[in-house]
LUMKOL-400584 format. One record per atom (N, C-alpha, C, CB): x, y, z; residue number from 1; atom name; residue in three letters. Coordinates in steps of 0.1 Angstrom, whole numbers, padded with zeros to 4 digits. Atoms other than C-alpha are relative to their C-alpha. Glycine has a CB too. Layout:
# LUMKOL-400584
<<X Y Z> NUM CA ALA> ...
***
This chain:
# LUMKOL-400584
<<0000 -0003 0014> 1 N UNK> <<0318 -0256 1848> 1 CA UNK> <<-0008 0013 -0002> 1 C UNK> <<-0007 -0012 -0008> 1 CB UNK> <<0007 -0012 0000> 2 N UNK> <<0306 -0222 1838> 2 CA UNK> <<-0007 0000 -0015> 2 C UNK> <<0010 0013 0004> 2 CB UNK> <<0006 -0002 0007> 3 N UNK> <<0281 -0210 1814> 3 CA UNK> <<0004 -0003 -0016> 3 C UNK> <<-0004 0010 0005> 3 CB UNK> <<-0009 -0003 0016> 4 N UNK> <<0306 -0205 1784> 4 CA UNK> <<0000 -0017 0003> 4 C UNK> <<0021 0013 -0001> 4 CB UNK> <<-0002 0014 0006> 5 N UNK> <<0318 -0241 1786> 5 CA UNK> <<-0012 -0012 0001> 5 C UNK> <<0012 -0006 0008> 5 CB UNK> <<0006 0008 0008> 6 N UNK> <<0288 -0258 1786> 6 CA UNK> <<-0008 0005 -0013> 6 C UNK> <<-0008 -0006 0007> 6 CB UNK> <<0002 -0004 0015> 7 N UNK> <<0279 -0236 1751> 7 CA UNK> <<0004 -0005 -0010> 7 C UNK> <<0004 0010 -0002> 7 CB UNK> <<-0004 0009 0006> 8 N UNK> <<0303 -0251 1739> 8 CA UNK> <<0003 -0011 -0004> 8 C UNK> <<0003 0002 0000> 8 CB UNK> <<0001 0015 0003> 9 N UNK> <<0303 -0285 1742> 9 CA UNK> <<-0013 -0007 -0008> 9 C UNK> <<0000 -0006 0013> 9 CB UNK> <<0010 0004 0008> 10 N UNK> <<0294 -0308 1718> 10 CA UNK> <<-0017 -0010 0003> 10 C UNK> <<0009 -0007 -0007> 10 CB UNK> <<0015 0006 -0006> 11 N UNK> <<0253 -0322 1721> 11 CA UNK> <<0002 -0014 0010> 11 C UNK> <<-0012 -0006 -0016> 11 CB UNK> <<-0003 0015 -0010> 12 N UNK> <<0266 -0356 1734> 12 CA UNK> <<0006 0006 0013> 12 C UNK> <<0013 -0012 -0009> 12 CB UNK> <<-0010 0002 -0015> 13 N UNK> <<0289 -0344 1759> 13 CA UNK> <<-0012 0009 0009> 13 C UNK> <<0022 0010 -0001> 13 CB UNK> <<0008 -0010 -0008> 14 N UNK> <<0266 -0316 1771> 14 CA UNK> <<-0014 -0010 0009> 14 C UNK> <<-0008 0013 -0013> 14 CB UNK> <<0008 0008 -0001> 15 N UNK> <<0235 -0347 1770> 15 CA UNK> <<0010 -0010 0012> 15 C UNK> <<-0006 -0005 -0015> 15 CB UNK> <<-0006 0010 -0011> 16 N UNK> <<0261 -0368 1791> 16 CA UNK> <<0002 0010 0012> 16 C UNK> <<0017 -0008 -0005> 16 CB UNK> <<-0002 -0005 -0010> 17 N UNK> <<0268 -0340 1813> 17 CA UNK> <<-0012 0003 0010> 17 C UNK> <<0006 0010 -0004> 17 CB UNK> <<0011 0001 -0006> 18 N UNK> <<0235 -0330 1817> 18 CA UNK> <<-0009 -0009 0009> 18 C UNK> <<-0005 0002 -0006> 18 CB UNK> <<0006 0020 -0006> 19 N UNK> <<0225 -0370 1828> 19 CA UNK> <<0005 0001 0014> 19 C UNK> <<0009 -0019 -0011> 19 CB UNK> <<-0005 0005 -0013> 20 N UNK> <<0251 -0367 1856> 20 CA UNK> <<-0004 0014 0010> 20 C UNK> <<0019 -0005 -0002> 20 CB UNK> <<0005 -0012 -0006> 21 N UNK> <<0241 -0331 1868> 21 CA UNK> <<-0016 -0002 0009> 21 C UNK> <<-0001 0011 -0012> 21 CB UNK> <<0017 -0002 -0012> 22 N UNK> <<0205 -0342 1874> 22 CA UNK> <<0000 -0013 0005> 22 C UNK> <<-0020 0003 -0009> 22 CB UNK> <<-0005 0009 -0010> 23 N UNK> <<0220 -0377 1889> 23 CA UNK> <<0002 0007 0011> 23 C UNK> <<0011 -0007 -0003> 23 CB UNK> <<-0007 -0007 -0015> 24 N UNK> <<0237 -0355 1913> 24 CA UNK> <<-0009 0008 0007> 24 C UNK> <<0013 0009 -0001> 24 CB UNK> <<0013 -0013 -0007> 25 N UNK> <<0203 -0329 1919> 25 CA UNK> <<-0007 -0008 0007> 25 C UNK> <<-0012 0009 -0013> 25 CB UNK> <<0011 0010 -0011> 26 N UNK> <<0182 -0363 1928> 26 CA UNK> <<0006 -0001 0015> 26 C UNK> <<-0001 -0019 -0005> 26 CB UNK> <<-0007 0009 -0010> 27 N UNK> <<0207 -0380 1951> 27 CA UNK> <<0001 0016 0011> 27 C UNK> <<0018 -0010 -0006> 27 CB UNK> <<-0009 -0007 -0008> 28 N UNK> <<0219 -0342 1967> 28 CA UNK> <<-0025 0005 0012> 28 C UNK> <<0016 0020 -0014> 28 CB UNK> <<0011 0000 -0009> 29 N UNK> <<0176 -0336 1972> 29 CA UNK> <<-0003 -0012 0008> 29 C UNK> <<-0012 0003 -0007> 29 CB UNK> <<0007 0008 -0013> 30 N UNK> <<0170 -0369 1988> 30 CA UNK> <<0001 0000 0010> 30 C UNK> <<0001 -0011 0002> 30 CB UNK> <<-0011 -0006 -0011> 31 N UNK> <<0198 -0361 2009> 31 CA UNK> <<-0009 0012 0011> 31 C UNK> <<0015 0009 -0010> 31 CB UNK> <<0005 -0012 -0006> 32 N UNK> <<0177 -0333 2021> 32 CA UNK> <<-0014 0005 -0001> 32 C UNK> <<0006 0009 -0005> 32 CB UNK> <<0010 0001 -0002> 33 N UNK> <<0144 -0345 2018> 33 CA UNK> <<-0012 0013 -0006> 33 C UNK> <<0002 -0003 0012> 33 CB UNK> <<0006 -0009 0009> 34 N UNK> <<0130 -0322 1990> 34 CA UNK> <<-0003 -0003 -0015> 34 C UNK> <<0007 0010 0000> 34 CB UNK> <<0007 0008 0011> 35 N UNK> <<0117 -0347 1967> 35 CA UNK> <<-0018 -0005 0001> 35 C UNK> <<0008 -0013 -0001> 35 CB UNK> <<0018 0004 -0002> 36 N UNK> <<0076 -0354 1961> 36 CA UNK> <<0008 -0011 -0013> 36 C UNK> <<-0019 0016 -0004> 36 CB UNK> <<0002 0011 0011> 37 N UNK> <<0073 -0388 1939> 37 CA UNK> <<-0010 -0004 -0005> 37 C UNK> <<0005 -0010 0004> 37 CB UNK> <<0015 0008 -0002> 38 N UNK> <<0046 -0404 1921> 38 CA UNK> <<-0010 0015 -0008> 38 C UNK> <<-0006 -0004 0022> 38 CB UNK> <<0011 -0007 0007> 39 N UNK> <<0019 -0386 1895> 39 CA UNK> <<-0010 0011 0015> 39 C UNK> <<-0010 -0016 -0009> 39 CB UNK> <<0012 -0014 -0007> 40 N UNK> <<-0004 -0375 1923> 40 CA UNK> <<0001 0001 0010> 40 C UNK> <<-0015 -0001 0001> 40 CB UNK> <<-0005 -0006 -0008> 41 N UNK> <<0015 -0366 1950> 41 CA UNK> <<0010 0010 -0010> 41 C UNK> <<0005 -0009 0010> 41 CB UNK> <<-0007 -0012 0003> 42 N UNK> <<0033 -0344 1926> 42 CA UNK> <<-0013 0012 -0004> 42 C UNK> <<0012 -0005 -0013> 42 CB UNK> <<0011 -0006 0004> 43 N UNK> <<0001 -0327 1915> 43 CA UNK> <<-0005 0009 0012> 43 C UNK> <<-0009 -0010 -0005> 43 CB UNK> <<0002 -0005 -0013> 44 N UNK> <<-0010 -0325 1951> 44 CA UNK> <<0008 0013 0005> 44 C UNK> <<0003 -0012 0009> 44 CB UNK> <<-0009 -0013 0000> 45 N UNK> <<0020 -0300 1958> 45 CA UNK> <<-0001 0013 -0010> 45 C UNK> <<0014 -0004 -0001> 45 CB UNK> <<0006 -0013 0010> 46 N UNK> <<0015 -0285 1925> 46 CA UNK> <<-0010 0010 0005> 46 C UNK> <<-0006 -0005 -0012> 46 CB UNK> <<0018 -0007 -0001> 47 N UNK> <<-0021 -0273 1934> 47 CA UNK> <<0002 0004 0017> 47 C UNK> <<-0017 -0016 -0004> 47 CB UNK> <<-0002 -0003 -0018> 48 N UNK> <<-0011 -0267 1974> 48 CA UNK> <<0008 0008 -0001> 48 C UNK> <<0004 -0011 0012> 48 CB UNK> <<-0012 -0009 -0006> 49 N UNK> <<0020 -0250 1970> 49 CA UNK> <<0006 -0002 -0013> 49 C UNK> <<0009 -0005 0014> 49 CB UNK> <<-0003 0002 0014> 50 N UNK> <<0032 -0244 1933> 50 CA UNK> <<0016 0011 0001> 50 C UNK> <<-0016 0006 -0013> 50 CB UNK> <<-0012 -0007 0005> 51 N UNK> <<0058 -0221 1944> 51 CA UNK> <<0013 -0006 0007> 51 C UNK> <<-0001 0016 0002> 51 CB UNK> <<-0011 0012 -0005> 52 N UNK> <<0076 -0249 1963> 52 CA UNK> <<0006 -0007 -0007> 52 C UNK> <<-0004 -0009 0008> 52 CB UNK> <<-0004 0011 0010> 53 N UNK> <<0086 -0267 1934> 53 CA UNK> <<0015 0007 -0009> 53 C UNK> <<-0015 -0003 -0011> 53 CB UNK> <<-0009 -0006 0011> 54 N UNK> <<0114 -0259 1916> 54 CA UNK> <<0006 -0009 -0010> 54 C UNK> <<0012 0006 0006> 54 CB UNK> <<-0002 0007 0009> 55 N UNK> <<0122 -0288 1894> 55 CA UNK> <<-0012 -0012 -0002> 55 C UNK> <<0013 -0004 0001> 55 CB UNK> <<0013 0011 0002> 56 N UNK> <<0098 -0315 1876> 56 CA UNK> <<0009 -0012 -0010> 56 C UNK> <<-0017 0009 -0011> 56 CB UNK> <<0002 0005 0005> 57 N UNK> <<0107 -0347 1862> 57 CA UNK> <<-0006 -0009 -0003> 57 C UNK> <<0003 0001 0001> 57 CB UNK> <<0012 0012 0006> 58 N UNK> <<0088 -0370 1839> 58 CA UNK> <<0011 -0011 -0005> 58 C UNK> <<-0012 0006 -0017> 58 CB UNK> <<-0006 0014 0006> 59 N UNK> <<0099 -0406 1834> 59 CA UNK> <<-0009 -0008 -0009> 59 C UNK> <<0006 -0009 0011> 59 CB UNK> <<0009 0011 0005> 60 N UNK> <<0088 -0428 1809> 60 CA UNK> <<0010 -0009 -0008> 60 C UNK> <<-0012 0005 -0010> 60 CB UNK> <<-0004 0013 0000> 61 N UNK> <<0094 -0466 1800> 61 CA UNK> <<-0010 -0002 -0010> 61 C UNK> <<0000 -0008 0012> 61 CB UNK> <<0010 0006 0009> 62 N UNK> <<0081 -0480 1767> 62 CA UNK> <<-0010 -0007 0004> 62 C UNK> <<0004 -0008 -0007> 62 CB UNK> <<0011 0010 -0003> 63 N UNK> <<0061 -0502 1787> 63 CA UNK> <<-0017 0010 0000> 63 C UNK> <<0004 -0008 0017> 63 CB UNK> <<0010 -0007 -0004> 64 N UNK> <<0038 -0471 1794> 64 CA UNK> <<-0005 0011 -0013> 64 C UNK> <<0004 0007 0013> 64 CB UNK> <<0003 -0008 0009> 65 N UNK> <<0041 -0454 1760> 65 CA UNK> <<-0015 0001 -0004> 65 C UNK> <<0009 -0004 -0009> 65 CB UNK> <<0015 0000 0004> 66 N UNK> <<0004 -0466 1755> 66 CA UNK> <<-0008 0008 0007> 66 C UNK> <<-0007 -0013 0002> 66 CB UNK> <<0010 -0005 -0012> 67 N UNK> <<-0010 -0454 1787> 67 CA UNK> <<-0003 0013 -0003> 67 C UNK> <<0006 0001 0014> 67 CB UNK> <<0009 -0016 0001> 68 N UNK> <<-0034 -0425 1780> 68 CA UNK> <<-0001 0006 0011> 68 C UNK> <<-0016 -0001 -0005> 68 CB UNK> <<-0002 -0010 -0013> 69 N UNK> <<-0040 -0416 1813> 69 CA UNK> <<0011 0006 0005> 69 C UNK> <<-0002 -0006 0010> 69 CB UNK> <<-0018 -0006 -0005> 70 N UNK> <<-0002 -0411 1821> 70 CA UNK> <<-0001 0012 -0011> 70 C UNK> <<0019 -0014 -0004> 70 CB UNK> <<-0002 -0012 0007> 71 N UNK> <<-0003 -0391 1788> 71 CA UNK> <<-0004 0010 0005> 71 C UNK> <<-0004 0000 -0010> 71 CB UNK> <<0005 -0013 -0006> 72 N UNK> <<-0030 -0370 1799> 72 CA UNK> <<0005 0007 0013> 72 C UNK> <<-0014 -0002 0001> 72 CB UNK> <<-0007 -0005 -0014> 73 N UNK> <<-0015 -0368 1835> 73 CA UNK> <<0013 0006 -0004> 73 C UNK> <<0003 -0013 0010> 73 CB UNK> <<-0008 -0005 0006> 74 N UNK> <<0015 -0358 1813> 74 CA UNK> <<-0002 0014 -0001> 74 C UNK> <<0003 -0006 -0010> 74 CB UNK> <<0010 -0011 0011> 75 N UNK> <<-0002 -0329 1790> 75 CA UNK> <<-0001 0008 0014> 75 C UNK> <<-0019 -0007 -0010> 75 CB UNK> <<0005 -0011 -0009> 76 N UNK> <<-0014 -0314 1825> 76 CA UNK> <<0012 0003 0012> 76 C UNK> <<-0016 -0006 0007> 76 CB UNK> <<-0010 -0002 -0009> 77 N UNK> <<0014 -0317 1846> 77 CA UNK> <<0012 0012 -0012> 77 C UNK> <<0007 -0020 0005> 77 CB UNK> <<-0008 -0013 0010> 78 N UNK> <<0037 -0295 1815> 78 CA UNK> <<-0006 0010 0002> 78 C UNK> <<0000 -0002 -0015> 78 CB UNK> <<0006 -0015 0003> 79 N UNK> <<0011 -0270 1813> 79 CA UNK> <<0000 0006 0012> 79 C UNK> <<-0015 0001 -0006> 79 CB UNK> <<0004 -0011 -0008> 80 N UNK> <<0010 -0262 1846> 80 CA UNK> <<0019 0002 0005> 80 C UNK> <<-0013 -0005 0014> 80 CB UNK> <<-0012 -0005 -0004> 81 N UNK> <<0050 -0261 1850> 81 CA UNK> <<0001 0010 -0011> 81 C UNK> <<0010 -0011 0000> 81 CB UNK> <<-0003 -0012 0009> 82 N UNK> <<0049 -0236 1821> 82 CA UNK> <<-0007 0011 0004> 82 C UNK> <<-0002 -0002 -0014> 82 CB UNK> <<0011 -0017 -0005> 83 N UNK> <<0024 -0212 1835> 83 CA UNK> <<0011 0002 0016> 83 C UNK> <<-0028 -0004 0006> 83 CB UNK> <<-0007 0002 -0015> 84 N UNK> <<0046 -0218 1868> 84 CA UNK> <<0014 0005 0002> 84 C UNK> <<0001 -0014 0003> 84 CB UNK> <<-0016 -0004 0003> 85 N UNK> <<0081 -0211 1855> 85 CA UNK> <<0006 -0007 0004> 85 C UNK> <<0006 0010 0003> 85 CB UNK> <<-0009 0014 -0002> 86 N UNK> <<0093 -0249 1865> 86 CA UNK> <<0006 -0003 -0010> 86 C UNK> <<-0006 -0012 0004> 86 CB UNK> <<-0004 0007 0008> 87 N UNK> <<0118 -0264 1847> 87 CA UNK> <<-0003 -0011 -0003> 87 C UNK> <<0007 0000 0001> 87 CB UNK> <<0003 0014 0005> 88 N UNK> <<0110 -0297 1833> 88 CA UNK> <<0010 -0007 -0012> 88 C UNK> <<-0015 0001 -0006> 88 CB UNK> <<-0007 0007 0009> 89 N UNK> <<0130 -0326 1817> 89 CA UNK> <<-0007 -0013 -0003> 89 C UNK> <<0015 -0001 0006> 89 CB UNK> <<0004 0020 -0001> 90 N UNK> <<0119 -0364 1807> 90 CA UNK> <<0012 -0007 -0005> 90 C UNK> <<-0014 -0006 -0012> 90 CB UNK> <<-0011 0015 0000> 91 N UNK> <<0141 -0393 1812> 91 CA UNK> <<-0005 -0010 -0006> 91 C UNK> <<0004 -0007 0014> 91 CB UNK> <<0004 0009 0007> 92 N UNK> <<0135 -0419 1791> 92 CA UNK> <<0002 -0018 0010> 92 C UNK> <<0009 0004 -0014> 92 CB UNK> <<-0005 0009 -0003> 93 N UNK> <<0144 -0446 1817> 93 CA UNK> <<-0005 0003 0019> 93 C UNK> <<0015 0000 -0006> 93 CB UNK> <<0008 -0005 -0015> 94 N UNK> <<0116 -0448 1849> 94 CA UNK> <<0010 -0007 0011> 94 C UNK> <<-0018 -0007 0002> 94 CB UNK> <<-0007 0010 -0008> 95 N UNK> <<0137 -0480 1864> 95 CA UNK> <<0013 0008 0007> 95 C UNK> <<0006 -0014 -0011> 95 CB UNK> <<-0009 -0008 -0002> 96 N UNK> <<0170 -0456 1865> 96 CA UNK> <<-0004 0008 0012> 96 C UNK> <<0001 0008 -0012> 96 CB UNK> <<0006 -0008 -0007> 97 N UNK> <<0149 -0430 1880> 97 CA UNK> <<0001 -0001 0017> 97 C UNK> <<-0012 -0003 -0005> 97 CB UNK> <<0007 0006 -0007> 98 N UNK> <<0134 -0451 1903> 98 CA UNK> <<0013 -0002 0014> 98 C UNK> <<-0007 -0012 -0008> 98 CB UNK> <<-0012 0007 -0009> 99 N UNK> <<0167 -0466 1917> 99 CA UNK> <<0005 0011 0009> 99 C UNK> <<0013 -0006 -0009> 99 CB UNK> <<-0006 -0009 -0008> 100 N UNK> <<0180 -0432 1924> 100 CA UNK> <<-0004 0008 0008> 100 C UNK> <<0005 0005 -0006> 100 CB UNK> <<0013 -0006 -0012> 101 N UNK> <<0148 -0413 1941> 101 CA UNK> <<0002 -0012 0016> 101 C UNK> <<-0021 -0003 -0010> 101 CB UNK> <<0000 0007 -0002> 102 N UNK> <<0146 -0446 1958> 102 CA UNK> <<0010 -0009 0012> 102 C UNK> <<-0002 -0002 -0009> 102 CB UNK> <<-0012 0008 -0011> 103 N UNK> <<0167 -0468 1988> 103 CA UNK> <<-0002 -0013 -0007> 103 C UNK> <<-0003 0000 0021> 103 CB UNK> <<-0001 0013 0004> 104 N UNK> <<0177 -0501 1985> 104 CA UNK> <<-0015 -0009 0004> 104 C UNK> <<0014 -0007 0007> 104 CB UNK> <<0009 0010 -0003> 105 N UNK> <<0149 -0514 2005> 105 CA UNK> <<-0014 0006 -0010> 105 C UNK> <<-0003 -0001 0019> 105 CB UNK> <<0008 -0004 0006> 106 N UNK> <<0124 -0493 1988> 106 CA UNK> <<0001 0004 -0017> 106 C UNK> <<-0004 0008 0008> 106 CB UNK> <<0001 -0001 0015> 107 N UNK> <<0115 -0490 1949> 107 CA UNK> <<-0013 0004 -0001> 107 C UNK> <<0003 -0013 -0008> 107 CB UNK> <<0016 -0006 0000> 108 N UNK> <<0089 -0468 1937> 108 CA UNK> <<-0004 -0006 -0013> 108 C UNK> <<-0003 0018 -0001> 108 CB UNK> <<0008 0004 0012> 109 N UNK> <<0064 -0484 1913> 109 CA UNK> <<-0002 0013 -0009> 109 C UNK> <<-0015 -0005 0004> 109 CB UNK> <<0003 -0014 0005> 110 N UNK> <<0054 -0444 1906> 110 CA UNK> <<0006 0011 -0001> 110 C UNK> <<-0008 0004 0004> 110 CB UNK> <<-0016 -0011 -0005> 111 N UNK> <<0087 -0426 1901> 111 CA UNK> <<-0003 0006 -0019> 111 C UNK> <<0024 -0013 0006> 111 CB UNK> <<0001 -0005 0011> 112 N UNK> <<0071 -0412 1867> 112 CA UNK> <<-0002 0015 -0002> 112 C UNK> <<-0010 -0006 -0005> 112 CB UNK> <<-0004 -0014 -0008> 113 N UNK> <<0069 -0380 1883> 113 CA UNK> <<0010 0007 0012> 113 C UNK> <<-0011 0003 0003> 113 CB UNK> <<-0009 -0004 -0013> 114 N UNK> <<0096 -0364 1904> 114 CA UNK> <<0001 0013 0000> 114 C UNK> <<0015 -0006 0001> 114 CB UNK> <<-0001 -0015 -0003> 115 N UNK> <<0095 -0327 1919> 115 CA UNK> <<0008 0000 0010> 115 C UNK> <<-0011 0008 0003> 115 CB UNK> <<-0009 -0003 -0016> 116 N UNK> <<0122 -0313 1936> 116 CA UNK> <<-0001 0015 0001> 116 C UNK> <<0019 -0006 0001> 116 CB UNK> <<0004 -0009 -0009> 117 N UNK> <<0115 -0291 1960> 117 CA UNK> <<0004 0008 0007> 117 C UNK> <<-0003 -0004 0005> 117 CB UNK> <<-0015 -0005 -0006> 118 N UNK> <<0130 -0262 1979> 118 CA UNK> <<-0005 -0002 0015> 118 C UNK> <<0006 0020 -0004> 118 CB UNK> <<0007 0003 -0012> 119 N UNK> <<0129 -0265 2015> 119 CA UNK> <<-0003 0014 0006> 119 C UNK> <<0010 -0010 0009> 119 CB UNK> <<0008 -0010 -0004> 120 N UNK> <<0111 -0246 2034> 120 CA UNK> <<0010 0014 0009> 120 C UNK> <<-0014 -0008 0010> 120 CB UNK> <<-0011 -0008 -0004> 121 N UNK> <<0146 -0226 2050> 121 CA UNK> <<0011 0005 -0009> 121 C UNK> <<0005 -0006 0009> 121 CB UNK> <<-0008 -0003 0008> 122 N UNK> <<0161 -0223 2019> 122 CA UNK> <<0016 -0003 0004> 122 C UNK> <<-0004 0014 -0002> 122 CB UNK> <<-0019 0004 -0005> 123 N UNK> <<0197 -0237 2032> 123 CA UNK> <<0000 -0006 -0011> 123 C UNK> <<0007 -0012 0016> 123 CB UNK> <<-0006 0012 0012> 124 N UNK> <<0200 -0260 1999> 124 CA UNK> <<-0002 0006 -0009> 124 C UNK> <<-0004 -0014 -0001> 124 CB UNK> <<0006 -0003 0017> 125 N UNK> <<0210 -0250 1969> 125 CA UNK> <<0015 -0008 -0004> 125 C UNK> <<-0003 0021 -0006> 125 CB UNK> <<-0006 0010 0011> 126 N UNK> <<0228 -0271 1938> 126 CA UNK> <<0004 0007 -0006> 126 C UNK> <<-0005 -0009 -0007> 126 CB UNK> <<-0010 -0006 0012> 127 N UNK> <<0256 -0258 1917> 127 CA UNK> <<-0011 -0009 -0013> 127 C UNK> <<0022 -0007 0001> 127 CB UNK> <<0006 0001 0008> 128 N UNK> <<0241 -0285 1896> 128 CA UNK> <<-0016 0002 -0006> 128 C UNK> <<0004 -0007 0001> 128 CB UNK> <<0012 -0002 0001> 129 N UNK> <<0205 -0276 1897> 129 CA UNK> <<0003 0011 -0008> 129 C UNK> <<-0010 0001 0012> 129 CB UNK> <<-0001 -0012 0009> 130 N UNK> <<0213 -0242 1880> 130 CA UNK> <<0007 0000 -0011> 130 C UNK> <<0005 0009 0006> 130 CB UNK> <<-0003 0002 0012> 131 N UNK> <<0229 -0261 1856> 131 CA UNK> <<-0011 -0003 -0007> 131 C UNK> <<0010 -0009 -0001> 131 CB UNK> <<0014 0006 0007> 132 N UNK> <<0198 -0280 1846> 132 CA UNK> <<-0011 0015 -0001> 132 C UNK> <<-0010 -0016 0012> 132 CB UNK> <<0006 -0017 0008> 133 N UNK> <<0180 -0245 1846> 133 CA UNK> <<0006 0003 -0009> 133 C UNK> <<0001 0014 0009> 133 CB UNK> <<-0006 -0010 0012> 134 N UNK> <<0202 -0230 1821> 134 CA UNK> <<-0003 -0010 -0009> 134 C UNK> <<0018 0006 0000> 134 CB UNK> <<0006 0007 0011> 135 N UNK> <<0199 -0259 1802> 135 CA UNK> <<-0013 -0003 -0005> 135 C UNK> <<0003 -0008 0001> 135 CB UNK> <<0014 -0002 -0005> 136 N UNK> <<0160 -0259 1805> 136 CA UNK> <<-0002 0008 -0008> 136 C UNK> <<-0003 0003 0013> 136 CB UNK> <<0001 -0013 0005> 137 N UNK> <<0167 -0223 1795> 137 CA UNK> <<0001 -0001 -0013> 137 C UNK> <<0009 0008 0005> 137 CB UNK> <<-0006 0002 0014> 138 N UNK> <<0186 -0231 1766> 138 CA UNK> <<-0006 -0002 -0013> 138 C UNK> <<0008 -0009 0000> 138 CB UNK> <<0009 0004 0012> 139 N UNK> <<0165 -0253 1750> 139 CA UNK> <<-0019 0000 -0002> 139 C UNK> <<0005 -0015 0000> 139 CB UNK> <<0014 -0006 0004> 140 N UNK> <<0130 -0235 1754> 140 CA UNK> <<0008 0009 -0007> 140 C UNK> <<-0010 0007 0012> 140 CB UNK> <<-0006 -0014 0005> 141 N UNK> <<0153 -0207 1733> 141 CA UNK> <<-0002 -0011 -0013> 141 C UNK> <<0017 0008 0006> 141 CB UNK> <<-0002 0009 0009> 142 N UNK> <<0158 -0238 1708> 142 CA UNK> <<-0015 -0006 -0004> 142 C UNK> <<0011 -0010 0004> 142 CB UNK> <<0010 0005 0001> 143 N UNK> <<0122 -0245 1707> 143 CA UNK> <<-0005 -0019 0010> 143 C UNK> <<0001 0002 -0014> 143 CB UNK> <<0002 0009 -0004> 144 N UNK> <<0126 -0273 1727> 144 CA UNK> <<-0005 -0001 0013> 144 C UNK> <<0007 -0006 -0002> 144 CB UNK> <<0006 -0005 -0014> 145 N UNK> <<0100 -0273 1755> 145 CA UNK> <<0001 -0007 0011> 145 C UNK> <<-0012 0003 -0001> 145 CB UNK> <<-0003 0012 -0008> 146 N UNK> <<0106 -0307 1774> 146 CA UNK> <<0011 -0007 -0001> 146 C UNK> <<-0008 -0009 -0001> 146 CB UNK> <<-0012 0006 0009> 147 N UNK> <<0142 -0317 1763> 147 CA UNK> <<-0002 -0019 0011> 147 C UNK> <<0021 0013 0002> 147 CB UNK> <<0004 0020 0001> 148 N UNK> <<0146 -0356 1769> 148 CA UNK> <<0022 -0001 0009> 148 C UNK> <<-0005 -0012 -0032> 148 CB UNK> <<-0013 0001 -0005> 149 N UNK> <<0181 -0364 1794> 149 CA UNK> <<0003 -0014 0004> 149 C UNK> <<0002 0010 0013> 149 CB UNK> <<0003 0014 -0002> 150 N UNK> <<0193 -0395 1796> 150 CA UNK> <<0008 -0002 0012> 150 C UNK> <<0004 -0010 -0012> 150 CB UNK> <<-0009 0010 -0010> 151 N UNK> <<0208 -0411 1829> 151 CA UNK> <<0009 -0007 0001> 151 C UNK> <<-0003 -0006 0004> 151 CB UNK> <<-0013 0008 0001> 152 N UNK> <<0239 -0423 1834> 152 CA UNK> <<-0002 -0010 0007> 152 C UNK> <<0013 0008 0005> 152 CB UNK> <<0004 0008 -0011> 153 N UNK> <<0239 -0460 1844> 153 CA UNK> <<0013 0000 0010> 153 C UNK> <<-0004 -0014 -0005> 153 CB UNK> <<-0006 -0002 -0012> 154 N UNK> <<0252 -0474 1872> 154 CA UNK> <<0018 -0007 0003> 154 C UNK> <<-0011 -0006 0009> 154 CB UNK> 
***
């Protein structure tokens, strides 16, 4: 899909497209082992190696909407992807997340942060990842600084 046609599409289809683009960015980094998971192993890299990062997402689950600390772990994890020039999205759906970072035998409790990563030979790169950049792009232009993508189920 090129730049012109996702301009045009309408917010839904673009928000569905976008859902399955950064489906396909998790599953293609697991594939290739360029995912950090988990609040403070994503932090950890942040602060070690900030230019290894090339995408950030935040998940959240009503159950955690209360949690102050996640917030604040929120609040500081944005600010440092904006001084950084990471993209950042939040999924509204950690469980989703979780499944897809995740194997069958394993399920992360802490899939509220996910960075993906480039690898250290640079062999991998995603058509769709540069979709979620442009879109990223798009909507810091629209004032929207964290846009919200929802996951396609399963």
């Amino acid at each position: 899909m090129t730049l012109e046609e996702v301009v045009i599409q309408k917010p839904s289809e673009r928000a569905q497209c976008t859902g399955k683009a950064l489906e396909e960015v998790l599953f293609s980094a697991k594939a290739n082992d360029c995912l950090t998971i988990g609040v403070y192993e994503s932090a950890k890299v942040m602060n070690v190696d900030p230019d290894s990062v090339s995408f950030c997402v935040l998940a959240m689950d009503e159950e955690f909407e209360c949690d102050i600390a996640l917030q604040i772990h929120f609040t500081l994890i944005q600010a440092f992807c904006f001084d950084n020039d990471i993209s950042i999205v939040r999924v509204n759906d950690m469980q989703r997340l979780s499944e897809i970072v995740g194997d069958n035998a394993e399920q992360f409790e802490d899939a509220h942060c996910v960075l993906i990563t480039k690898p250290a030979e640079d062999s991998w790169e995603d058509p769709a990842l540069e979709k979620l950049h442009l879109f990223c792009e798009e909507s810091r232009s629209d004032n929207e600084w964290v846009p919200e993508i929802t996951l396609p189920e399963r």
